[in-house]
C-alpha positions in Angstrom: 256.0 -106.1 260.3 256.6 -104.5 263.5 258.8 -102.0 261.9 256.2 -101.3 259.1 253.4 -100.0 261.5 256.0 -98.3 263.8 257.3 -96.4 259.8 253.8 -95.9 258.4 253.0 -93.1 260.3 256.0 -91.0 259.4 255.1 -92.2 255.9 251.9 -90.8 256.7 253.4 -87.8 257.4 255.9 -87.5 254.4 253.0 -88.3 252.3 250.8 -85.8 253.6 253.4 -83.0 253.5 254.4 -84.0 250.5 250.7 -83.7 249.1 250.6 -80.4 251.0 253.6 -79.1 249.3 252.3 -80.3 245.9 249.1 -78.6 245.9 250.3 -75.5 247.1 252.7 -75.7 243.8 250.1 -76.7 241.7 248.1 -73.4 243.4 251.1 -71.0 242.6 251.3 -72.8 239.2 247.8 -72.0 238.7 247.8 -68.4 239.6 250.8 -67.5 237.2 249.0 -69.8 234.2 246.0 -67.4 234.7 247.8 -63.8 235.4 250.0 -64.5 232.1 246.7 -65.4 230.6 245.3 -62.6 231.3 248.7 -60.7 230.4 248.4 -62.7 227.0 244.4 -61.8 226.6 245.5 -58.0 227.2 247.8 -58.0 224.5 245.8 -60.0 221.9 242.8 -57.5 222.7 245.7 -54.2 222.0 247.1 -56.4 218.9 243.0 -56.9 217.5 242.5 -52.6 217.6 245.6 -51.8 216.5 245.2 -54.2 213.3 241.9 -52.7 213.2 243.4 -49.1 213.1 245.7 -49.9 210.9 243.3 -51.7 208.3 241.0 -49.1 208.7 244.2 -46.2 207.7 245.2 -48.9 204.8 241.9 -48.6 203.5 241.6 -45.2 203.3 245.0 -44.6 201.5 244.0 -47.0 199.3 240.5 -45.5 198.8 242.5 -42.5 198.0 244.6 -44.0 195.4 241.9 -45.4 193.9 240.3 -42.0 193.6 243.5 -40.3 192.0 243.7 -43.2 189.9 239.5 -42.9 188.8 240.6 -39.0 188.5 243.5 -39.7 186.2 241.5 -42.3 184.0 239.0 -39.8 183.7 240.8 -36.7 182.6 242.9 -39.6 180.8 240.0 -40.2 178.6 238.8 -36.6 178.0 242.5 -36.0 176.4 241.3 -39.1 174.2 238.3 -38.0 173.4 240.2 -34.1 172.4 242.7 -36.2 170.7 240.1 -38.4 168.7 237.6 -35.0 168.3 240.9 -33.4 166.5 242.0 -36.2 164.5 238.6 -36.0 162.9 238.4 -32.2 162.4 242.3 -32.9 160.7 240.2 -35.7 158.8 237.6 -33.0 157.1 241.0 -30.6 156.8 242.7 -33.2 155.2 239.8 -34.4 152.6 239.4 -30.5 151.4 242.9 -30.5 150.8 242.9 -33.9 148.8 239.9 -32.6 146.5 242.2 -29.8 146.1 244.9 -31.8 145.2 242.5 -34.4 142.6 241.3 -30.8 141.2 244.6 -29.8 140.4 245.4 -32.9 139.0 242.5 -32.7 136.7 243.3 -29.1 135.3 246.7 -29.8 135.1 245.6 -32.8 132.9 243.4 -31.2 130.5 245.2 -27.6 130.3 248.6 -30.5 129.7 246.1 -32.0 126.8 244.5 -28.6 125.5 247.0 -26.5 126.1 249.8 -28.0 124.2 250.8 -28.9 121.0 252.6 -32.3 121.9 252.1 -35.2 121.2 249.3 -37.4 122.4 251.4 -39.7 124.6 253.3 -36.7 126.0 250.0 -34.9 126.8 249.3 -38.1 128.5 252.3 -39.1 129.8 251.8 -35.6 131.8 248.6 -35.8 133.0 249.2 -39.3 134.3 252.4 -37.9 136.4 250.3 -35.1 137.5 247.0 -38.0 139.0 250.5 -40.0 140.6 251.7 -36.8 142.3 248.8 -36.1 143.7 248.0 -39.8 144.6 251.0 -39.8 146.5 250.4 -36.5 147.8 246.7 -38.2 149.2 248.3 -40.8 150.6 250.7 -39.5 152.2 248.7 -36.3 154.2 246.3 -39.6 154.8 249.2 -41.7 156.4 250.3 -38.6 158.4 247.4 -37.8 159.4 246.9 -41.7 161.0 250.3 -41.7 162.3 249.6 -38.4 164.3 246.0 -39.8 165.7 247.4 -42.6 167.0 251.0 -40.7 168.3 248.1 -38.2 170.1 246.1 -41.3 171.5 249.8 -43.1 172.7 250.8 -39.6 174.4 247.7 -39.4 176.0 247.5 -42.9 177.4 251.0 -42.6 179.0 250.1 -39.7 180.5 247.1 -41.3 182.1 249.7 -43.9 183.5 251.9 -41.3 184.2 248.8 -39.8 186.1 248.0 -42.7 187.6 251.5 -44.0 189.1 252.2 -40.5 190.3 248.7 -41.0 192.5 249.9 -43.6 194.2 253.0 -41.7 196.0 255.5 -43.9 195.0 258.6 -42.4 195.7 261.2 -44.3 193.2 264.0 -42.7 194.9 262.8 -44.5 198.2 262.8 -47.8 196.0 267.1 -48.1 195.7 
């Protein structure tokens, strides 16, 4: 026992340098933890405002594009509109020149019954070709007629899209 109480104080000692030595690492530990966290604050603080700048600059190009797309639309559906307006006026064209064409028929039907001395069923085997001809004739002015409204209406809605891609400044080339 002796030996114990003659140790104990350089235990003492040890111990207490030991603590001494410990809490002025734990100090140095602490001061680094809080200069990097303010190191790591700073740079989260730069990181918020420069995602805020750059949201803000995303948003306005996108704004943009959204406005040359509206623009596009728009004119997009005046062409429409033209397109539709003419496909009607070709409508009233197209009806004068199919009661032309039922006219025609209808002379050439009675001057083929009047004016000839065939037979009956020859007379009427004319006047009959004559309605078909200009049946056909109807019909097909009426067809053509569709086919071009709706050919006007498809080139006009690609060119919207055309309109509309070209707005956003995509550069394809860029793309490969």
């Amino acid at each position: 026992m002796t030996i114990w109480l003659r140790i104990l104080p350089y235990i003492g000692a040890v111990l207490l340098v030991a603590a001494a030595l410990f809490g002025i690492y734990h100090h140095g530990v602490t001061v680094t933890d809080e200069k990097w966290q303010v190191k790591w604050d700073d740079r989260d603080t730069r990181d918020a405002q420069a995602k805020a700048v750059n949201e803000a600059a995303e948003r306005t190009k996108e704004q943009a594009y959204q406005q040359s797309i509206n623009k596009a639309v728009q004119d997009g559906q005046r062409i429409i509109d033209q397109a539709t307006a003419d496909a009607a006026a070709a409508r009233t064209s197209a009806d004068s020149l199919r009661g032309a064409a039922d006219s025609l028929a209808n002379r050439l039907a009675t001057s083929q019954a009047s004016g000839h001395s065939c037979t009956a069923a020859a007379s009427q085997a004319a006047s009959r070709a004559a309605m078909v001809l200009a049946d056909v004739l109807k019909r097909a002015d009426q067809r053509a007629g569709d086919l071009a409204a709706i050919a006007d209406q498809a080139r006009a809605r690609g060119v919207t899209c055309e309109k509309a891609y070209d707005g956003l400044g995509i550069n394809p080339d860029a793309m490969r």
